[in-house]
N, C-alpha and C positions, 0 to 999 in steps of 0.2 A: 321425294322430298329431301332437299338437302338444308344440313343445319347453316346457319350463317358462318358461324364459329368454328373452326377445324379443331375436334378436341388433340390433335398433335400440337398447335400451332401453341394450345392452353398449357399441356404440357410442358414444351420448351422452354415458354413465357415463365410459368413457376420453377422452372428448373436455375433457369436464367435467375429471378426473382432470390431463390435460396442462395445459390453460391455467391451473389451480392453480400447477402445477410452473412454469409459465413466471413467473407471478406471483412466485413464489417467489424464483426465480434472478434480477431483474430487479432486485428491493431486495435481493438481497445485492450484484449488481452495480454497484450506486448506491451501498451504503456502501464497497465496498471504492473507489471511484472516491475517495471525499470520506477517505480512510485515505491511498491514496495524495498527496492532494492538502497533505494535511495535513503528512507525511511529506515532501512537495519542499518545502516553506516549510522547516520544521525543518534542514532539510538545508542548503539556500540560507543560512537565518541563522546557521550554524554553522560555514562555511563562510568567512563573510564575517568572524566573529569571531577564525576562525583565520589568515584573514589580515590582522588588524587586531594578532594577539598578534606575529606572526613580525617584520609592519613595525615596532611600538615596542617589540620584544623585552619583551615579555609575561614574567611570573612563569613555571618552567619546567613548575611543576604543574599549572598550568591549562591553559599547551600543550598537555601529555602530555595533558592528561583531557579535551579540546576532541578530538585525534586519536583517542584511545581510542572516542570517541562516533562520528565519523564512521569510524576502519573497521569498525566494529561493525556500522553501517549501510550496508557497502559504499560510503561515498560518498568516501573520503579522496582530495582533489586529487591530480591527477600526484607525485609527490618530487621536492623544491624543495630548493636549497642555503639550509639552515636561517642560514647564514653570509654570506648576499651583501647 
C-alpha cells in the first residue's frame, strides 16, 4: 500500500511554507524599524521646538498644540515649571 502523499513531498511544501513566512515577517520588521525611526526624529524635533517655545515664551497656542502632539505620542518631557 502506498500512501497518495509522499510525506517528503509535505515536508518540503512546509519548509517551502515557513521561509515564505519568514520572508514575510522580516519586511514588515524592516518597515516597522524605519516607522519607528521616523517617529524618534519627529519626536526629537518636537521636543526641541517645545523647548524653544517655553525658553522665548512662545504664543500659548502653539505651546498647547506642540504638547497636545507630544502626549498623544507618549513623548511629553518630564513637567517643567512653565514659569522659571
Amino acid at each position: 500500500m502506498k500512501d497518495e502523499k509522499c510525506p517528503s513531498n509535505d515536508v518540503r511544501a512546509g519548509i517551502t511554507h515557513l521561509r515564505a513566512l519568514r520572508e514575510e515577517l522580516c519586511a514588515q520588521q524592516s518597515e516597522r524599524v524605519a516607522g519607528f525611526a521616523v517617529r524618534d526624529f519627529v519626536v526629537c524635533e518636537l521636543q526641541t521646538i517645545h523647548e524653544q517655545l517655553l525658553e522665548e515664551t512662545g504664543p500659548d497656542w502653539c505651546i498647547e498644540k506642540v504638547e497636545h502632539i507630544l502626549k498623544s505620542l507618549i513623548a511629553m518631557p518630564a513637567d517643567e515649571d512653565k514659569n522659571a
